[in-house]
MARMIVEX-38933 format. One record per atom (N, C-alpha, C, O): residue in three letters; x, y, z. Coordinates in steps of 0.2 Angstrom, whole numbers, padded with zeros to 4 digits, always signed. Atoms other than C-alpha are relative to their C-alpha. Layout:
AlaXYZ;...
This chain:
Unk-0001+0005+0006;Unk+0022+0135-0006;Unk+0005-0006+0002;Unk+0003-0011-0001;Unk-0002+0004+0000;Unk+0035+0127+0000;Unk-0001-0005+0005;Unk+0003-0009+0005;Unk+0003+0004-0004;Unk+0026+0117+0014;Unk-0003-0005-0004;Unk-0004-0011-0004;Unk+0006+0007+0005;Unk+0013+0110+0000;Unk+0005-0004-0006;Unk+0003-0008-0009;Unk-0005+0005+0003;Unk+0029+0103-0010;Unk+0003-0006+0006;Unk+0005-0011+0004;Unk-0001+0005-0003;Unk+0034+0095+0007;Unk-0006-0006-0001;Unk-0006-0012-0002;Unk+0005+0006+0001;Unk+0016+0088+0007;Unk+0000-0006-0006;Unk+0001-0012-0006;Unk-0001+0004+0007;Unk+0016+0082-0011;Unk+0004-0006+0001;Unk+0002-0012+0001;Unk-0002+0005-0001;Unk+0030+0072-0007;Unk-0002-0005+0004;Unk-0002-0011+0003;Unk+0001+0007-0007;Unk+0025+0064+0010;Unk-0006-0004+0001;Unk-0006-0010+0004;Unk+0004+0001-0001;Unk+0009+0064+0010;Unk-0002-0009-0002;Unk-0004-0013+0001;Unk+0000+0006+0004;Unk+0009+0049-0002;Unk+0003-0006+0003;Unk+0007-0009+0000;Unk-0002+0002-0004;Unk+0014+0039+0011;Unk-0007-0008-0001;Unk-0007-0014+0001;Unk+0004+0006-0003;Unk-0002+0028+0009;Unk+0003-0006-0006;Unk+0004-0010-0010;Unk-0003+0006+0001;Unk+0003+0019+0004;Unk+0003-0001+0002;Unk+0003-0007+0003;Unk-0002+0004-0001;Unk+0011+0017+0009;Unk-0002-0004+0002;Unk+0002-0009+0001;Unk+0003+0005-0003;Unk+0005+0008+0014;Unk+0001-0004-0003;Unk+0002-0010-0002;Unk-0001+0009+0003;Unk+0009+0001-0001;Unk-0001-0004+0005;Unk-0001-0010+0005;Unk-0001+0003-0006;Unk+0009-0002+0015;Unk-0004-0007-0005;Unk-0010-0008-0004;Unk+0003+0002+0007;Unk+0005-0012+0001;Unk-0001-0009+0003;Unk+0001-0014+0001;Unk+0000+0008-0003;Unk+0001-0027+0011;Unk-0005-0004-0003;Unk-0006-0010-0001;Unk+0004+0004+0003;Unk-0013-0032+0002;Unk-0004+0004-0005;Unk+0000+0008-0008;Unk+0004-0004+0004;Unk-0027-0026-0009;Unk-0011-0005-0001;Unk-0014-0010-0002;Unk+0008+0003-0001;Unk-0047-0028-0008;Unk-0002+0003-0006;Unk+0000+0006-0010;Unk+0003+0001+0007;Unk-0060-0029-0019;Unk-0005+0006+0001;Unk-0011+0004+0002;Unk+0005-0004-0004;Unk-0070-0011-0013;Unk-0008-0003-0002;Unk-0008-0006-0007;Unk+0002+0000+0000;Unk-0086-0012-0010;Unk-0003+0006-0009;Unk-0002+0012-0011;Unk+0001-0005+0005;Unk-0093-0005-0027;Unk-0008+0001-0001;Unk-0013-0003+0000;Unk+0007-0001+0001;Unk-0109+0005-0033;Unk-0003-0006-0007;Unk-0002-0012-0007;Unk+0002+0002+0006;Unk-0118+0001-0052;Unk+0005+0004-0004;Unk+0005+0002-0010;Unk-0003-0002+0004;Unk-0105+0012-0059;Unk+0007+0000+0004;Unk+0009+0002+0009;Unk-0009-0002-0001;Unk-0086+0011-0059;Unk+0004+0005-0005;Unk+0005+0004-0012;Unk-0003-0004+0005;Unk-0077+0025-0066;Unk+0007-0002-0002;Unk+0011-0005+0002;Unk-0005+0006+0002;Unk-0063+0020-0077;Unk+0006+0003+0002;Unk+0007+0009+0005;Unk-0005-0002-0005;Unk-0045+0019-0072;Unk+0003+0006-0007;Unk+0000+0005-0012;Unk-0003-0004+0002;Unk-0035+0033-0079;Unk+0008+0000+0000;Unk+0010+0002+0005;Unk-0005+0000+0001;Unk-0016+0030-0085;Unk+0003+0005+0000;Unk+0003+0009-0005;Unk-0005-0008-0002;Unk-0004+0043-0077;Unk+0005+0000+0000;Unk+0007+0005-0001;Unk-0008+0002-0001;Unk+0014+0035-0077;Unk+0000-0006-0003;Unk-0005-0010-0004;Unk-0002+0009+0006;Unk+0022+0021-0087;Unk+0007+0000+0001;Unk+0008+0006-0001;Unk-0005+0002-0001;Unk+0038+0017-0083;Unk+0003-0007-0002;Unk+0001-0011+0003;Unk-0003+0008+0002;Unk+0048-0002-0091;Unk-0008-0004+0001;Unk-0013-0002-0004;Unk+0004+0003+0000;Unk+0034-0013-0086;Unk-0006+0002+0006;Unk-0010-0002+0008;Unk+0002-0003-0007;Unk+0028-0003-0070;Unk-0008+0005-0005;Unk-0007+0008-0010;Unk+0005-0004+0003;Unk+0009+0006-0074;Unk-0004+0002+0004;Unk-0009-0001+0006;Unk+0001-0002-0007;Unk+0003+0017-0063;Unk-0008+0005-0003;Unk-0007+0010-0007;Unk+0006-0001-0001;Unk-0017+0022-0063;Unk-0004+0004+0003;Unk-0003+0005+0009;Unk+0004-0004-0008;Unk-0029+0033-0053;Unk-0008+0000-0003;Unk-0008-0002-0009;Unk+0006-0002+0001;Unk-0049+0035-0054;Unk-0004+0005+0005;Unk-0002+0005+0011;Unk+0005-0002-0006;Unk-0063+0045-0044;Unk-0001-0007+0002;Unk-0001-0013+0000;Unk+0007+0007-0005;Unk-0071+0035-0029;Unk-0006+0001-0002;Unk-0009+0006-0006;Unk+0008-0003+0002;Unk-0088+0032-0029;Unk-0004+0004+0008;Unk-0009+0006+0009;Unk+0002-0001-0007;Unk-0088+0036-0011;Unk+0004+0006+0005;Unk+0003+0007+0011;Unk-0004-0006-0001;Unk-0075+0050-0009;Unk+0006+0002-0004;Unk+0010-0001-0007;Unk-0001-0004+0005;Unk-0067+0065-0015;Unk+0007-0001-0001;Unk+0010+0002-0006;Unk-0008+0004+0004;Unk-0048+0055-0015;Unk-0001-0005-0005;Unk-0005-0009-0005;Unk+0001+0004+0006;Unk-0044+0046-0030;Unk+0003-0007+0005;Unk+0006-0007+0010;Unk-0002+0007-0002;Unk-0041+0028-0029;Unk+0006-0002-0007;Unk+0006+0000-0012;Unk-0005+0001+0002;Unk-0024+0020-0034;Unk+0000-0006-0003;Unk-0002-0011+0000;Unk-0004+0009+0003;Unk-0017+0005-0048;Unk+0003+0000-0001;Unk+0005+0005-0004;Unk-0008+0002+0002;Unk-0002-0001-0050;Unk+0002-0006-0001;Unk+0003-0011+0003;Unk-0003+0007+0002;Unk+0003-0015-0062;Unk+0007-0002-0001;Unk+0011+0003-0002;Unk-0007+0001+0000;Unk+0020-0022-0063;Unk-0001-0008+0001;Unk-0005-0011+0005;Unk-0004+0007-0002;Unk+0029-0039-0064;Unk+0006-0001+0002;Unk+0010+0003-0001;Unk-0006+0000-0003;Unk+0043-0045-0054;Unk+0003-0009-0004;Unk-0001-0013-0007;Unk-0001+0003+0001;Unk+0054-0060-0058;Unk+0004-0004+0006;Unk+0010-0005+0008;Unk-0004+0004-0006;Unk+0055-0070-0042;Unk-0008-0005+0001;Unk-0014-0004-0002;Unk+0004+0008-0003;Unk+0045-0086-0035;Unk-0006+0003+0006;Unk-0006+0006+0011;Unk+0009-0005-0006;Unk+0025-0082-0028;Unk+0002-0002+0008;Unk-0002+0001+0012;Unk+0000+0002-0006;Unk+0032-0091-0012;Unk+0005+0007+0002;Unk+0001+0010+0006;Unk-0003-0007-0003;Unk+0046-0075-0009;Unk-0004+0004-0001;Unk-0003+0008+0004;Unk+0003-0006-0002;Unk+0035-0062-0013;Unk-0002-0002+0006;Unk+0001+0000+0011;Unk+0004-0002-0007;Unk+0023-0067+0000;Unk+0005-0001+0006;Unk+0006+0003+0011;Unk-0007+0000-0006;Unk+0037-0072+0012;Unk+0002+0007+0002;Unk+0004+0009+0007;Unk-0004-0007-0001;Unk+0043-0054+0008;Unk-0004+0006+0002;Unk-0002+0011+0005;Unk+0007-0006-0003;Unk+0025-0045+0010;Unk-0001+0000+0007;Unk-0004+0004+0011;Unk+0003+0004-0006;Unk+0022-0056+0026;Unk+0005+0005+0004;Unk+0003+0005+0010;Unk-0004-0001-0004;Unk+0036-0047+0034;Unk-0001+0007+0003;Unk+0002+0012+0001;Unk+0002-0007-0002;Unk+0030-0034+0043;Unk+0005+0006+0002;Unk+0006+0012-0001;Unk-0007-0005+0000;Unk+0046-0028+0053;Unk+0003+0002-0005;Unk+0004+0008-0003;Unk-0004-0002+0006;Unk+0055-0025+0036;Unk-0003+0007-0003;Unk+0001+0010-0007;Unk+0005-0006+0001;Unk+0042-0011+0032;Unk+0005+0004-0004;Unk+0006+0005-0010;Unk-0003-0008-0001;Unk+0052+0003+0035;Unk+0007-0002-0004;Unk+0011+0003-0003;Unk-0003-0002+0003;Unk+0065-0003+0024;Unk-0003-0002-0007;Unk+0001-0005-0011;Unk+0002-0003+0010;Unk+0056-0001+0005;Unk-0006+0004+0002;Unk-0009+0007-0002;Unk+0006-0003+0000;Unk+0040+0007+0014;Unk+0000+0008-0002;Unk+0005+0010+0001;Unk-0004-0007+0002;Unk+0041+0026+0006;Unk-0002+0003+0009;Unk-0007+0001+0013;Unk+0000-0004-0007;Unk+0044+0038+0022;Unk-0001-0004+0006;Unk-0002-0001+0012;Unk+0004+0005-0007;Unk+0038+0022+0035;Unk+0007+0003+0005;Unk+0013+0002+0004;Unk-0008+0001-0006;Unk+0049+0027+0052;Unk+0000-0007+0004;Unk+0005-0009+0007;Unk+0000+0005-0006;Unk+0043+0011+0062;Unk-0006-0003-0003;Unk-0011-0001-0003;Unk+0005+0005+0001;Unk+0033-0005+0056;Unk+0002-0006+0006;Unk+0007-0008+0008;Unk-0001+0005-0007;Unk+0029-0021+0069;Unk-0006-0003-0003;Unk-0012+0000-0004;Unk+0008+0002+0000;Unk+0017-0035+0066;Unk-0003+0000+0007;Unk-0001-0001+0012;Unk+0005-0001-0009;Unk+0004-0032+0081;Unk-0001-0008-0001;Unk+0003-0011+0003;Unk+0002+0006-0002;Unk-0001-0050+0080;Unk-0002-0006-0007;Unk-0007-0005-0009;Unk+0003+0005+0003;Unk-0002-0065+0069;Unk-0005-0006+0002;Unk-0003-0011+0004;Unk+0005+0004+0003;Unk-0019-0074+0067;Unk+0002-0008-0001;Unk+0002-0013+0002;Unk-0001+0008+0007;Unk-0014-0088+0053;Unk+0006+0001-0001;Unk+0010+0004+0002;Unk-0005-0003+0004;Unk-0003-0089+0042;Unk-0003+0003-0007;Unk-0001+0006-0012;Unk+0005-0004+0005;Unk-0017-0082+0031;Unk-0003+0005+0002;Unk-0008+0007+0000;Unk+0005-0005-0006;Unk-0022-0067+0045;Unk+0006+0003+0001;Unk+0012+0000+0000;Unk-0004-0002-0003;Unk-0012-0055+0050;Unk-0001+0009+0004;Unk-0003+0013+0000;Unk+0001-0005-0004;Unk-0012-0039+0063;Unk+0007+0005-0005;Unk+0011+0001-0006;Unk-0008-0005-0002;Unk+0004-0023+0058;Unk-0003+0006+0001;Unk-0008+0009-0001;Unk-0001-0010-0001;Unk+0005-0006+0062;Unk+0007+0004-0002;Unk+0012+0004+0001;Unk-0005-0006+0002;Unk+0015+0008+0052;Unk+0002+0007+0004;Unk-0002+0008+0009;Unk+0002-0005-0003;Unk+0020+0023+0058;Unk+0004+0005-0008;Unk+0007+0002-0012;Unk-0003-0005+0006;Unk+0025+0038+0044;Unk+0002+0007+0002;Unk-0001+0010+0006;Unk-0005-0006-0003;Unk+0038+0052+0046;Unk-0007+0007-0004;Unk-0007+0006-0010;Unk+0003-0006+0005;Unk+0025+0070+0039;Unk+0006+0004+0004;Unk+0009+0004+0009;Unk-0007-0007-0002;Unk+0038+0086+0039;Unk-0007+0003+0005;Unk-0013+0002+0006;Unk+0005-0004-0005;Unk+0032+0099+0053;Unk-0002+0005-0003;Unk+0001+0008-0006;Unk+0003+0001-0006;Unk+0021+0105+0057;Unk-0005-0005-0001;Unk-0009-0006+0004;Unk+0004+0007-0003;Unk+0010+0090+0055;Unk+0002-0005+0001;Unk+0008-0007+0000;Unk-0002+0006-0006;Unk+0010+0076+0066;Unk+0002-0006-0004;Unk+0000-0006-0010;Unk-0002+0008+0003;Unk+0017+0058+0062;Unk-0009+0000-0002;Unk-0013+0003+0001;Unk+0005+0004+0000;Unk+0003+0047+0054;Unk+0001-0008+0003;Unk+0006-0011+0001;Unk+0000+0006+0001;Unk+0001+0029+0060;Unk-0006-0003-0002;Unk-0011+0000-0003;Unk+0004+0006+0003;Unk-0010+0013+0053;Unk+0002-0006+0002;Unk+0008-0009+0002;Unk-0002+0008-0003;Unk-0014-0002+0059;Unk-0006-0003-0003;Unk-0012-0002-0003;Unk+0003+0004+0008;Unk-0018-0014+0044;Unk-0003-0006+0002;Unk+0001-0010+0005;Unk+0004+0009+0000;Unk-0030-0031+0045;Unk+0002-0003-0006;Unk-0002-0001-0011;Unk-0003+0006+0007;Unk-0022-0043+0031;Unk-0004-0006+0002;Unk-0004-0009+0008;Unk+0004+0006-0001;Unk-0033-0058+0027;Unk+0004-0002-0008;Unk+0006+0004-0011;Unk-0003+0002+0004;Unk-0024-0068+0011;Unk-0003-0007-0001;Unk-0005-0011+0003;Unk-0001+0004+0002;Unk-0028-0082-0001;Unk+0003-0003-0006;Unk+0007+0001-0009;Unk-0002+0003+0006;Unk-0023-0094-0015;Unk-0005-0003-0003;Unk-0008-0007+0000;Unk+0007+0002+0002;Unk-0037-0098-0026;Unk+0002-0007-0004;Unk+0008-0009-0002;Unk+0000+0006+0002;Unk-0038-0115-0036;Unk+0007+0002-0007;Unk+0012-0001-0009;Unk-0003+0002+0007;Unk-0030-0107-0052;Unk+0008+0002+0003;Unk+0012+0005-0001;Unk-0004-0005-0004;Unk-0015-0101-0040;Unk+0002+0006+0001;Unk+0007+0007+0002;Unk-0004-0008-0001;Unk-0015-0083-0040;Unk-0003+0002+0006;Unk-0008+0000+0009;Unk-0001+0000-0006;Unk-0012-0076-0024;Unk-0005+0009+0002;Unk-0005+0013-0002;Unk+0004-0006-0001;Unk-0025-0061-0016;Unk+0003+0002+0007;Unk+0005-0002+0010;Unk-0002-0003-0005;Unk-0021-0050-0002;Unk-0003+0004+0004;Unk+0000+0010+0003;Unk+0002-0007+0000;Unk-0033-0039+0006;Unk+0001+0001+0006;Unk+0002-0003+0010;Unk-0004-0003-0007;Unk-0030-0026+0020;Unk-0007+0006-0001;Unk-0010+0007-0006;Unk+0005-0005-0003;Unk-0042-0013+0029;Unk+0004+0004+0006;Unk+0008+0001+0009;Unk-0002-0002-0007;Unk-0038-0002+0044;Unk-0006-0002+0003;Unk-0012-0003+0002;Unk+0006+0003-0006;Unk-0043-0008+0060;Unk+0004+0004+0006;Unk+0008+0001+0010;Unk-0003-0005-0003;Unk-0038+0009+0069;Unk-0003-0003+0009;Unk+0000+0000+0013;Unk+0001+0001-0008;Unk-0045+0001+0088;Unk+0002-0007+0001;Unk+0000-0011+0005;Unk-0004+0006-0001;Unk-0034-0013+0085;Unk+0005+0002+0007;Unk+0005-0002+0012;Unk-0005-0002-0004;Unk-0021-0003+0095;Unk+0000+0005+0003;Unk+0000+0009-0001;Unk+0000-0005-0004;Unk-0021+0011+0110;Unk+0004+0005-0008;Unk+0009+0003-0013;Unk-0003-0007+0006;Unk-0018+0029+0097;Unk+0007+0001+0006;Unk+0008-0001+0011;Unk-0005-0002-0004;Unk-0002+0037+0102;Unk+0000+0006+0000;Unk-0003+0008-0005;Unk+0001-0007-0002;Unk+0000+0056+0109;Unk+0003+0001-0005;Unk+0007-0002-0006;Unk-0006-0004+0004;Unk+0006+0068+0095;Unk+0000-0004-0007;Unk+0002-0001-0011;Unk+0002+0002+0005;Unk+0002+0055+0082;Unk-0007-0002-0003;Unk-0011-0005+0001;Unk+0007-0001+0001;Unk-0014+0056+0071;Unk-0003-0008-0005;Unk-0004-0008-0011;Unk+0003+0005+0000;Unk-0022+0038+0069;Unk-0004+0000-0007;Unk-0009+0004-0006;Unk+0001+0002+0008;Unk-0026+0032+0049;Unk-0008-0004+0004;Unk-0007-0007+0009;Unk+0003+0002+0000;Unk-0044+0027+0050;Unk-0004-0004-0007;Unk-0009-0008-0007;Unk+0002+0002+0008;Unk-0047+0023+0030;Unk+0003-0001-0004;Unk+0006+0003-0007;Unk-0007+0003+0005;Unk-0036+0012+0021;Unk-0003-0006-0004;Unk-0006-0010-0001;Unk+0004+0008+0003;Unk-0043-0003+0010;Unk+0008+0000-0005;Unk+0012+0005-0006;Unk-0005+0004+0007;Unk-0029-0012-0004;Unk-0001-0008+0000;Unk-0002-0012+0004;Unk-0001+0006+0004;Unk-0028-0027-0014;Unk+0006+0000-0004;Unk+0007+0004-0009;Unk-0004+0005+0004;Unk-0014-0037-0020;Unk-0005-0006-0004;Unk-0010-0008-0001;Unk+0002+0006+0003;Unk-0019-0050-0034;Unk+0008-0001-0005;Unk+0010+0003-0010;Unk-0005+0003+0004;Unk-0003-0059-0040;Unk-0001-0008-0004;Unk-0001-0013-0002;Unk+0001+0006+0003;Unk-0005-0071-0053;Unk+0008-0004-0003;Unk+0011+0000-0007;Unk-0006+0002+0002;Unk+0012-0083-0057;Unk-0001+0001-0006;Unk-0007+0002-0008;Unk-0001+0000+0006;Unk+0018-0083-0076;Unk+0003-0005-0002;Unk+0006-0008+0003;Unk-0002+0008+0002;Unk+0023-0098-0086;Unk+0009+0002+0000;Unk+0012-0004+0000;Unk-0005-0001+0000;Unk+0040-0089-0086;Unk+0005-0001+0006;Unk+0011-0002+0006;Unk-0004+0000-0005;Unk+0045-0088-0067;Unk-0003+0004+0002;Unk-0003+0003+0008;Unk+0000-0007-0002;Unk+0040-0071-0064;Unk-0009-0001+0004;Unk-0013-0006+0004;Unk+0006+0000-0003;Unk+0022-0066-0055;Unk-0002+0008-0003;Unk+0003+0013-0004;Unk+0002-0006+0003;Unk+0010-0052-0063;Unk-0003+0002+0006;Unk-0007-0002+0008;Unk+0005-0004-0006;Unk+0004-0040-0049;Unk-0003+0007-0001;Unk-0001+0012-0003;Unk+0006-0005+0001;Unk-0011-0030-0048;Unk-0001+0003+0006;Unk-0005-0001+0009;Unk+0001-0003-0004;Unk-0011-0018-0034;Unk-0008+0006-0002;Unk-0009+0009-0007;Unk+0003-0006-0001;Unk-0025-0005-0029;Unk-0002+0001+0007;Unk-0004-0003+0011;Unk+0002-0002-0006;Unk-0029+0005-0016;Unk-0004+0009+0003;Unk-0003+0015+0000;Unk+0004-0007+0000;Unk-0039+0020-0008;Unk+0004+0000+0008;Unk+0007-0005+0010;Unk-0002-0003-0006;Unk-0033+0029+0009;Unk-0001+0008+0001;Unk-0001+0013-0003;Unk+0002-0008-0001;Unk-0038+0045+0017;Unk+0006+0002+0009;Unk+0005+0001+0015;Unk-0005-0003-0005;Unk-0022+0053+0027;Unk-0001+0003+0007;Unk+0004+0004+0011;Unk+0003-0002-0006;Unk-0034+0060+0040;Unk+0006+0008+0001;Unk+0011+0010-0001;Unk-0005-0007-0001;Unk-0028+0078+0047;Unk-0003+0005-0005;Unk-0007+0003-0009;Unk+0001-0009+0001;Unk-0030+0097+0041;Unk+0001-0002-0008;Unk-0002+0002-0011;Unk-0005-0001+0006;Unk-0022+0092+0023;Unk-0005+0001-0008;Unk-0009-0002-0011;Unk+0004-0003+0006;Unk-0029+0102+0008;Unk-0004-0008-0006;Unk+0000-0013-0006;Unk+0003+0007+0005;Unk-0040+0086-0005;Unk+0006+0003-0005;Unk+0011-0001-0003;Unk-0001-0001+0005;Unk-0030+0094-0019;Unk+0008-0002-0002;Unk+0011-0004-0007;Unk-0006+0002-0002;Unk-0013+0091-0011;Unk+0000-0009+0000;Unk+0005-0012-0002;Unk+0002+0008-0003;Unk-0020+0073-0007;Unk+0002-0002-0008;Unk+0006-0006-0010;Unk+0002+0003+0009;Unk-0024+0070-0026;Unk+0006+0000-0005;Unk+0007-0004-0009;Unk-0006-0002+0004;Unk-0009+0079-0033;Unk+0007-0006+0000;Unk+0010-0009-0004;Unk-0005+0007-0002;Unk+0003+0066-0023;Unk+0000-0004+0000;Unk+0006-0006+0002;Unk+0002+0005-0002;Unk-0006+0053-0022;Unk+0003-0007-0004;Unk+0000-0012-0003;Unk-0002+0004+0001;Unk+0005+0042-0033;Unk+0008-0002+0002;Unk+0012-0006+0000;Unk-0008+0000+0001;Unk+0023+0047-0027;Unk+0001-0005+0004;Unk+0004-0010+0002;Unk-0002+0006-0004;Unk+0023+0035-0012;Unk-0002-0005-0002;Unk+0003-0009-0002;Unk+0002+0008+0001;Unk+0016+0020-0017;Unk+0005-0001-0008;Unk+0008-0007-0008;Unk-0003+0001+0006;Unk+0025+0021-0035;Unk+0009-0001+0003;Unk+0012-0006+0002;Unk-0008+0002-0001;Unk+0044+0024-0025;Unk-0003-0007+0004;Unk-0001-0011+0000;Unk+0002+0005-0005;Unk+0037+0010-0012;Unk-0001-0007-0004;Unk+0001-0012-0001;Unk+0003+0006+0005;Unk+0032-0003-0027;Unk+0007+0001-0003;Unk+0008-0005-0001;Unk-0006-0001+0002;Unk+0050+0001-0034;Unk+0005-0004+0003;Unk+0009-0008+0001;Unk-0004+0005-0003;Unk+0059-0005-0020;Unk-0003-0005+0003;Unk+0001-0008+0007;Unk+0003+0006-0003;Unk+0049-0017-0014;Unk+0004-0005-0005;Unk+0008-0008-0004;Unk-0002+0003+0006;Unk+0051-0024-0032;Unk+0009-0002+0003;Unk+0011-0008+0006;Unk-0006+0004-0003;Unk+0070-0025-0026;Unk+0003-0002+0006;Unk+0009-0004+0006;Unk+0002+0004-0006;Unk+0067-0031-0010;Unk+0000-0006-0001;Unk+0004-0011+0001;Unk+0001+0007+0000;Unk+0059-0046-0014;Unk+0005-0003-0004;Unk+0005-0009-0003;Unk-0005+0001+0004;Unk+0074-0047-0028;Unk+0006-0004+0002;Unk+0010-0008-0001;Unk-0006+0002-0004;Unk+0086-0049-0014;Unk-0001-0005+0005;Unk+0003-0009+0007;Unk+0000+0007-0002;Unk+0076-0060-0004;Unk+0002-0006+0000;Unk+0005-0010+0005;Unk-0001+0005+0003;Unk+0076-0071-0017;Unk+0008-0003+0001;Unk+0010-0009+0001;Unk-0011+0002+0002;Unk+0097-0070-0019;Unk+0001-0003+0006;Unk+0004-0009+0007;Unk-0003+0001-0007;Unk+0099-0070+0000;Unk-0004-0005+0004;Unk-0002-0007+0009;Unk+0004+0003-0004;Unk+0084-0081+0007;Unk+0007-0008+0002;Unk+0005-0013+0006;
């Protein structure tokens, strides 16, 4: 039992993904199942639904910060910094910039033993539409990069960022995201944790880009 409480915690990793570098629009059927309100915290609102295409839930997370739409991105854009607000990330790196609207990273994530590290290696494409709210979507693009020995390669990841500014100063953000941790790991483990990373991950990110701001 107590391995499936390490999992619980770590597992949630996909996110890290928050690794929350973006958020896409999935491909969807004729029916979307609706989101389900699990967590609320201040202005933080954390979401889950079934897929229409598999047996892990898909994650939302809304929340607004009080910093300028130019430092979030500035602050999402930074791939190296990962591993400081990504939940459990041991080692992030951009593998290559594209644009400035494109961009290559790869994570790596700490799992207790005995399962293996995970890594992901994310495809970030970004725009700003006419009314300026800012989109972010991200995919694994697992043959982006040689696999590494001993670490088990993330090959299903999609998210979307939609950050819209507010007439106050602040940006409202609408994250979601689906990922499948790949490896041996029970669905129910997967399901049960599936909001602890990305919720601590959106937490400090929130004071990341806060300090950014102070320090840029």
């Amino acid at each position: 039992m107590k391995n499936y409480t390490y999992l619980i915690l770590l597992v949630p990793f996909l996110l890290i993904v928050m690794v929350f570098s973006s958020t896409t629009v999935f491909a969807q059927d004729s029916y979307e199942p609706p989101w389900e309100l699990v967590k609320e915290e201040g202005n933080l609102k954390v979401y889950t639904r079934k897929s229409f295409d598999s047996e892990i839930k898909e994650l939302r997370i809304t929340t607004s910060m009080k910093v300028p739409l130019k430092d979030f991105i500035d602050a999402l854009n930074d791939a190296d910094s990962y591993k400081d607000w990504v939940y459990k990330c041991e080692s992030s790196s951009l593998v290559q910039k594209v644009s400035e609207t494109e961009l290559y990273y790869q994570i790596e994530t700490d799992f207790p033993f005995p399962l293996s590290d995970r890594d992901l290696v994310v495809h970030t494409k970004q725009r700003i539409d006419d009314s300026g709210t800012f989109y972010s979507n991200s995919v694994a693009s697992p043959d982006k990069r040689p696999e590494e020995e001993g670490v088990v390669r993330i090959n299903l990841y999609e998210s979307q960022w939609k950050v819209t500014p507010q007439n106050d100063g602040s940006v409202y953000i609408d994250y979601n995201s689906k990922v499948d941790p790949a490896g041996n790991i029970p669905l129910w483990v997967i399901n049960l944790g599936i909001t602890v990373g990305p919720v601590k991950s959106m937490e400090r990110f929130t004071q990341f880009v806060e300090d950014w701001t102070l320090n840029k």
